[in-house]
VMD Tcl script that draws the C-alpha trace (Angstrom):
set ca {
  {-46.81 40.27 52.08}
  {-44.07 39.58 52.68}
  {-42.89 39.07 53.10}
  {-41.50 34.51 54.88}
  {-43.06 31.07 55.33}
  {-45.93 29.41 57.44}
  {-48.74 26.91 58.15}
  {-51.54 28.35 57.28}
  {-55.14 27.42 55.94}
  {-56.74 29.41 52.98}
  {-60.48 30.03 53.92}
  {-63.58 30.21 51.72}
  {-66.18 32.83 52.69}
  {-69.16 33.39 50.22}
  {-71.02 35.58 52.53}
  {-70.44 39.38 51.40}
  {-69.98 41.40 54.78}
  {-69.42 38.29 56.61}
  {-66.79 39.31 59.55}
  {-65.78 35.95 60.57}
  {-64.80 32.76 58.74}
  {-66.89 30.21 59.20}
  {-64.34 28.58 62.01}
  {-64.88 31.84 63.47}
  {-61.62 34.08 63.33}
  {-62.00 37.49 62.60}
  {-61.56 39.19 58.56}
  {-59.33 41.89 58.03}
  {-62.43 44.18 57.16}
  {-61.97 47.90 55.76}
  {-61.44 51.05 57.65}
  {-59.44 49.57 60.25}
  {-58.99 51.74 63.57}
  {-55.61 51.42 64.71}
  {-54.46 52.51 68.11}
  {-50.74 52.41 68.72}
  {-48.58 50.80 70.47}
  {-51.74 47.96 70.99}
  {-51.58 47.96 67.35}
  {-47.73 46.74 67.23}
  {-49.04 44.04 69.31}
  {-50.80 40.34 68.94}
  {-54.49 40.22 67.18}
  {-55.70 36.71 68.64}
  {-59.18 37.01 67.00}
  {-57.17 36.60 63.88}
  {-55.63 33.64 62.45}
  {-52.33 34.59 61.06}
  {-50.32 37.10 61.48}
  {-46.22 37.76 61.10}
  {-43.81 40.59 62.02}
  {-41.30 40.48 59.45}
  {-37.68 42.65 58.94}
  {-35.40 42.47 56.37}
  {-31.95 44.92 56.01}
  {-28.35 44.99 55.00}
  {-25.31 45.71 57.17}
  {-21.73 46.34 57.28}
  {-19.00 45.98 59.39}
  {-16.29 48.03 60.33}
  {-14.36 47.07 57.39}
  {-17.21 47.75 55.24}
  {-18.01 43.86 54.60}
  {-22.10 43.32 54.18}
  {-24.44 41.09 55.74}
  {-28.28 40.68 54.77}
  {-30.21 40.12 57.47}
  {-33.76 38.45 57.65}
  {-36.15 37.58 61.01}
  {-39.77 36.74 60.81}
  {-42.08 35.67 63.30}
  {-45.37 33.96 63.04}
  {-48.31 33.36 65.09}
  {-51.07 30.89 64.21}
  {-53.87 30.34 66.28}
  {-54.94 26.66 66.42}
  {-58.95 27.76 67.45}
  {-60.80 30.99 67.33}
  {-62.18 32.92 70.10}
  {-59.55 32.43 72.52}
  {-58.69 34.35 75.68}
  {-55.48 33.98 76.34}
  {-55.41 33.77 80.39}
  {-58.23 30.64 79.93}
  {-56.48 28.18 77.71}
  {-54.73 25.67 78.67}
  {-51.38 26.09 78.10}
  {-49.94 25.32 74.78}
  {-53.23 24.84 73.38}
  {-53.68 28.61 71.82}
  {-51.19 29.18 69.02}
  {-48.44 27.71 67.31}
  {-45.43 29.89 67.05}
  {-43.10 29.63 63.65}
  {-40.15 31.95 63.67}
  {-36.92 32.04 60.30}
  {-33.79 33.40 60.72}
  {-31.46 34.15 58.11}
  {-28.16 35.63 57.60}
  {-26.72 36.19 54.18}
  {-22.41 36.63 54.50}
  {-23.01 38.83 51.07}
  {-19.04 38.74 50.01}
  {-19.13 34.43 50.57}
  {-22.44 33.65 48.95}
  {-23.04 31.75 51.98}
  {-26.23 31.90 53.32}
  {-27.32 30.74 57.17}
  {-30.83 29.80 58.23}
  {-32.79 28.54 60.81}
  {-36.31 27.48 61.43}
  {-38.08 26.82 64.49}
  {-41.84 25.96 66.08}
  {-43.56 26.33 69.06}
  {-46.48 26.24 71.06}
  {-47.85 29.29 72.60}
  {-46.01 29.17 76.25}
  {-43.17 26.39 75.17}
  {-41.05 29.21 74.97}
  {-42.80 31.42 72.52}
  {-45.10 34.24 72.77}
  {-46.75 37.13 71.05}
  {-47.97 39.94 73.75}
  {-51.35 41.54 72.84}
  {-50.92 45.40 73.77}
  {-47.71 45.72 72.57}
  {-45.21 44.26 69.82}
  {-43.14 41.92 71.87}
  {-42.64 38.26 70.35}
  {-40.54 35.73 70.91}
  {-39.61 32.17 69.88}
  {-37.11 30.74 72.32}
  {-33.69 33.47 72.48}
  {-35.24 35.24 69.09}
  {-37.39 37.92 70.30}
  {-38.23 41.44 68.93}
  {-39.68 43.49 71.58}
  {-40.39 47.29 71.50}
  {-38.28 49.40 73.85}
  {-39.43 53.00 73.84}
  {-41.46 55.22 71.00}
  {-40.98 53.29 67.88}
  {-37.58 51.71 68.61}
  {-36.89 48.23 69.06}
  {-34.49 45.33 69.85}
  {-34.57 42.58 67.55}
  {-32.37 39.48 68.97}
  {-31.54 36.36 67.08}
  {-29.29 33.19 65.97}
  {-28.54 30.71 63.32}
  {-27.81 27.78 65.24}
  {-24.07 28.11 66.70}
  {-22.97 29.83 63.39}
  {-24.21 33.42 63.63}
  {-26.42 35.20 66.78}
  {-26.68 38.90 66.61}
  {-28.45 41.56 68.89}
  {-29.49 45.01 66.98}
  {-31.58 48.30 67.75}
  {-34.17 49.74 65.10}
  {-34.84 52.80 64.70}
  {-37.50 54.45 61.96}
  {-35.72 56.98 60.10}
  {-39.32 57.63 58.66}
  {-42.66 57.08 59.62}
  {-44.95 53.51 59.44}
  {-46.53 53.15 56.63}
  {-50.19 51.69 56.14}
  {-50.37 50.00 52.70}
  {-53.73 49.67 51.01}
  {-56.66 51.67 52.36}
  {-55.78 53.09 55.36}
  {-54.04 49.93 56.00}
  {-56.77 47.65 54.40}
  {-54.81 45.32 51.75}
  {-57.26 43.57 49.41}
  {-55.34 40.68 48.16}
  {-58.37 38.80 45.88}
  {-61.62 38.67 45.11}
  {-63.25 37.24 48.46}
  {-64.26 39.36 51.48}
  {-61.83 37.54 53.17}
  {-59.05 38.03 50.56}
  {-57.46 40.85 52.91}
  {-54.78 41.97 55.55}
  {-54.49 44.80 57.63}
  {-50.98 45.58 56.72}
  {-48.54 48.15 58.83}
  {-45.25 48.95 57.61}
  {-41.68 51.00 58.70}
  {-40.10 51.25 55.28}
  {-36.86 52.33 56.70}
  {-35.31 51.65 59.98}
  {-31.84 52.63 61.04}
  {-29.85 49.13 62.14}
  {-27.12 48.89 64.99}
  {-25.29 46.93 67.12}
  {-23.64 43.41 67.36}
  {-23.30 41.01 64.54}
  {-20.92 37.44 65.35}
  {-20.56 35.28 62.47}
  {-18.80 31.88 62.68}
  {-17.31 33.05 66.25}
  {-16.10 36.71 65.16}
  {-18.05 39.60 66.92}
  {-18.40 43.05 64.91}
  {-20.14 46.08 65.40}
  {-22.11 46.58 62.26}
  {-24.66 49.17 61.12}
  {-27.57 50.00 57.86}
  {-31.10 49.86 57.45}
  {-33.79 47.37 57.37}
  {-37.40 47.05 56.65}
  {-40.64 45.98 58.79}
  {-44.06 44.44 57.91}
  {-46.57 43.08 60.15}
  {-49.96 41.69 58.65}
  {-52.60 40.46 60.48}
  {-55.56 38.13 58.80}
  {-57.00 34.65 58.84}
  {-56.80 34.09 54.76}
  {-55.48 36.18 52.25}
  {-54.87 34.36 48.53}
  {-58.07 33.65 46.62}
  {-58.68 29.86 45.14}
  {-57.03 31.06 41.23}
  {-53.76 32.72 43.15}
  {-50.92 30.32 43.11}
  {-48.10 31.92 44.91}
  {-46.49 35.59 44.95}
  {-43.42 37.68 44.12}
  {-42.95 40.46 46.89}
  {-39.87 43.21 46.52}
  {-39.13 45.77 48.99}
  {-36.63 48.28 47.49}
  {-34.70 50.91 49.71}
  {-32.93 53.57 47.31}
  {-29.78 55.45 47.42}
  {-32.10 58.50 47.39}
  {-33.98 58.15 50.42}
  {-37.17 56.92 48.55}
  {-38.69 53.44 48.69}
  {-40.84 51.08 46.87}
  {-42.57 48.09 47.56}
  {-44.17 45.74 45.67}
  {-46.66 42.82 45.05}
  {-47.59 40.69 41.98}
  {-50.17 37.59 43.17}
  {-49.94 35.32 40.15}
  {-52.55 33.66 38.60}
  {-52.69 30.22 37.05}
  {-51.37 31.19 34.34}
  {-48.42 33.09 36.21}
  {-49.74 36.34 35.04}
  {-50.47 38.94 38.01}
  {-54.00 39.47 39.32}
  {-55.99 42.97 39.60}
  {-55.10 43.05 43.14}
  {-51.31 43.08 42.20}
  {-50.08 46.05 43.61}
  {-46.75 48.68 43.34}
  {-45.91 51.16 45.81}
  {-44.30 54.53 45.80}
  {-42.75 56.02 49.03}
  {-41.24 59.33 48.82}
  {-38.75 61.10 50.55}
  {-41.06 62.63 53.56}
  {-42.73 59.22 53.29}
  {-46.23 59.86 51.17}
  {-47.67 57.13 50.05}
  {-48.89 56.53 46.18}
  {-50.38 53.23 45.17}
  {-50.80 51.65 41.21}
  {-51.95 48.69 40.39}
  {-50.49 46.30 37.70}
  {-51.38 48.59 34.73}
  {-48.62 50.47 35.79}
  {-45.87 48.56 35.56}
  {-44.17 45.27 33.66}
  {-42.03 42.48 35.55}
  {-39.94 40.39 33.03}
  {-37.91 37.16 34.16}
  {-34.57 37.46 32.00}
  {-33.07 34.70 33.92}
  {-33.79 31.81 36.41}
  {-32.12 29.51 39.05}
  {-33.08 25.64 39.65}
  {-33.07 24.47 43.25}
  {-30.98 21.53 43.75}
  {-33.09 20.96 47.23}
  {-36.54 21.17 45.96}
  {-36.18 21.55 41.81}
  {-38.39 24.70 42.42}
  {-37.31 27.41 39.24}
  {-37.05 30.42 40.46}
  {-36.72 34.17 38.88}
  {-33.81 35.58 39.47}
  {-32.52 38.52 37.06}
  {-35.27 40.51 36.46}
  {-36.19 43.76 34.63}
  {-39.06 46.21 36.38}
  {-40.20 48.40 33.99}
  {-42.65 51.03 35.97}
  {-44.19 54.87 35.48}
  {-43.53 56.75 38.78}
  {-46.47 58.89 40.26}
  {-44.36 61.70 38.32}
  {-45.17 60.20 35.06}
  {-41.29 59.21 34.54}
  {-40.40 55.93 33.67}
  {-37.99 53.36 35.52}
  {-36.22 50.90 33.60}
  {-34.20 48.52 36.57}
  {-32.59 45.54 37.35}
  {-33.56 43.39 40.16}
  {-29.96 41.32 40.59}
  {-29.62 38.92 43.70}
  {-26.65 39.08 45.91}
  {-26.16 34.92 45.00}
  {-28.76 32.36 43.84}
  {-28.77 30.62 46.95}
  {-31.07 32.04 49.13}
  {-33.71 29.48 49.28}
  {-35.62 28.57 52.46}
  {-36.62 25.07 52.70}
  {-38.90 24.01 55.15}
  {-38.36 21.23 57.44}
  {-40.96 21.98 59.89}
  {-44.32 22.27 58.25}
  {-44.11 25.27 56.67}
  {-43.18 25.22 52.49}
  {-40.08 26.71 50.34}
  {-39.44 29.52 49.03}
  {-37.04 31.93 48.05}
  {-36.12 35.15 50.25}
  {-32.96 36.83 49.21}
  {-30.63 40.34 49.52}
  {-30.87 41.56 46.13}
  {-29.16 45.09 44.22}
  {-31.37 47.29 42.10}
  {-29.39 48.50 39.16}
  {-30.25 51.20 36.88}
  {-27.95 51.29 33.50}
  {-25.34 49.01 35.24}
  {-25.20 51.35 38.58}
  {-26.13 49.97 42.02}
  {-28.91 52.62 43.23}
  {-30.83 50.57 45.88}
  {-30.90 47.29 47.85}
  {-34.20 45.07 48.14}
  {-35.32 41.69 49.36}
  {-37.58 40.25 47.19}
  {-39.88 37.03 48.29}
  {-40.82 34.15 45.35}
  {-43.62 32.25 46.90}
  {-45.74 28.94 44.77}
  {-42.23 27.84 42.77}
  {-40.78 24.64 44.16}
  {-44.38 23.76 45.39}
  {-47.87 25.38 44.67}
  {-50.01 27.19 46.98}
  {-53.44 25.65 47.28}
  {-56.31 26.14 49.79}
  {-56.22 24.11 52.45}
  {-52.43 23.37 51.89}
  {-49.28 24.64 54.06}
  {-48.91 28.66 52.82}
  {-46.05 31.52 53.47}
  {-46.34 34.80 54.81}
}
mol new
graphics top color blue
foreach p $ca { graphics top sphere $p radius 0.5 }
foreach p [lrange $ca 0 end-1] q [lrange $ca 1 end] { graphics top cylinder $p $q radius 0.2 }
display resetview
């Protein structure tokens, strides 16, 4: 999901096997056939898609940074071929930034949007997207660059590198997110990427290193009309395991069937539960003083491994202050660096995503990643 934060329409289809909305954009349909490095790339018969990393660093000295950088594409008409538009008439382009000076509690962001050729792009054939100087481009096998800036505050110019495999959550990468044929993503992920190279932070350059994490989802609607907004965690351990997951709330705030928790071991096999399988309980909250928007913040994840052992953690932000708040069309949410504890000790680091708090998620309303 996640996750981030973006204009985008929520579609009704009635029509079971229908492959295109009614506008005519194409449904993330099962049994996808990926082909890579196209895959990586832009899907333009789709309308929505985002490449999305989130990590922690440290410098030199040992001092952490979290790190976020998402970028959206969102075409404005289906069909398109993108050497016979005119220009800027394709796709808009949203992109977030976000660096999170861990030790401070200061966090920096940046949003921006774009036409498709007003400085922005997303390639088709291979990942390479851009939003003015942000770009994340693939350089050779699976390794990337990933440049970007937080106005004249922070800028910072890293390589990734997967330490294991991609990932293809769902069905062979087909994530059913509700009850509609259209209530899906085809949804790629590198769970963990080894981070390098340049971080400057209100004018002081460092060479920092860690790890990160990648999504990129392609659809053109995923929420169904009783879903009001999402939590979304990515955990990294201490053990070289991972987990991610998703709970789509209903009305009531309760998670739907298509919830969904994620095990990732250490040689990177996949096992997949739904929400019978584990129990998410808000122990505390934090109140925006931007939008009023009441968000979870301590929480307790109570969950049965694929082993049949039990976890018992804490989900414990870095600071409360990691909001986003859009300025530019898209809504707010939360995105933050967060710890996983387990009896008090630090065994992981996640970013979790709180979607539908400080304003609701509705169809045919402004929507996040």
């Amino acid at each position: 999901m996640k996750g981030a934060v973006f204009l985008y329409l929520m579609l009704a289809v009635t029509m079971l096997g229908q492959e295109l909305t009614p506008e005519g954009y194409q449904i993330a349909t099962p049994n996808p056939t990926f082909s890579f490095p196209q895959d990586h790339g832009s899907h333009p018969g789709f309308r929505i898609e985002w490449w999305y990393i989130t990590g922690k660093v440290r410098d030199e000295e040992g001092r952490p940074f979290g790190l976020q950088a998402t970028f959206f594409r969102y075409a404005l008409k289906p069909g398109v071929e993108a050497d016979k538009e005119p220009f800027g008439t394709k796709d808009i382009h949203m992109a977030h930034m976000a660096v999170s000076d861990i030790k401070s509690g200061r966090l920096l962001h940046e949003e921006r949007l774009n036409r498709d050729g007003w400085d922005a792009l997303a390639r088709v054939g291979d990942l390479h997207v851009q939003n003015g100087n942000w770009s994340l481009q693939r350089t050779s096998g699976e390794t990337m660059a990933l440049t970007g800036s937080v106005r004249s505050d922070a800028h910072f110019a890293l390589v990734l590198k997967p330490v294991k495999p991609k990932l293809l959550f769902g069905e062979d990468g087909w994530s059913k997110k509700g009850v509609g044929v259209e209530n899906a993503s085809w949804y790629i992920t590198f769970p963990r990427l080894a981070v390098s190279g340049r971080l400057s932070v209100d004018g002081r350059e460092r060479a920092v290193s860690g790890e990160a994490w990648m999504d990129h989802e392609i659809s053109s609607s995923q929420l169904d009309k009783t879903q009001v907004g999402w939590d979304w965690l990515s955990i990294r351990l201490h053990d070289q395991t991972e987990v991610m997951l998703y709970i789509l709330r209903d009305g009531d705030g309760q998670p739907t069937a298509h919830s969904k928790l994620a095990w990732i071991d250490r040689e990177g096999g996949l096992v997949q539960r739904g929400p019978a399988h584990f129990n998410w309980e808000v122990i505390d909250t934090w109140t925006s003083p931007q939008t009023g928007g009441v968000y979870p913040q301590q929480i307790r994840l109570r969950a049965t491994r694929p082993d049949g052992s039990r976890v018992d953690w804490t989900v414990r932000p870095w600071f409360a202050e990691q909001e986003m708040v859009g300025h530019l069309g898209g809504i707010s949410y939360w995105e933050g660096g967060c710890d996983i504890l387990q009896r008090g000790n630090v065994i992981g680091d996640a970013y979790l995503e709180l979607t539908g708090y400080a304003e609701p998620l509705a169809i045919g309303s402004p929507n996040s990643r």
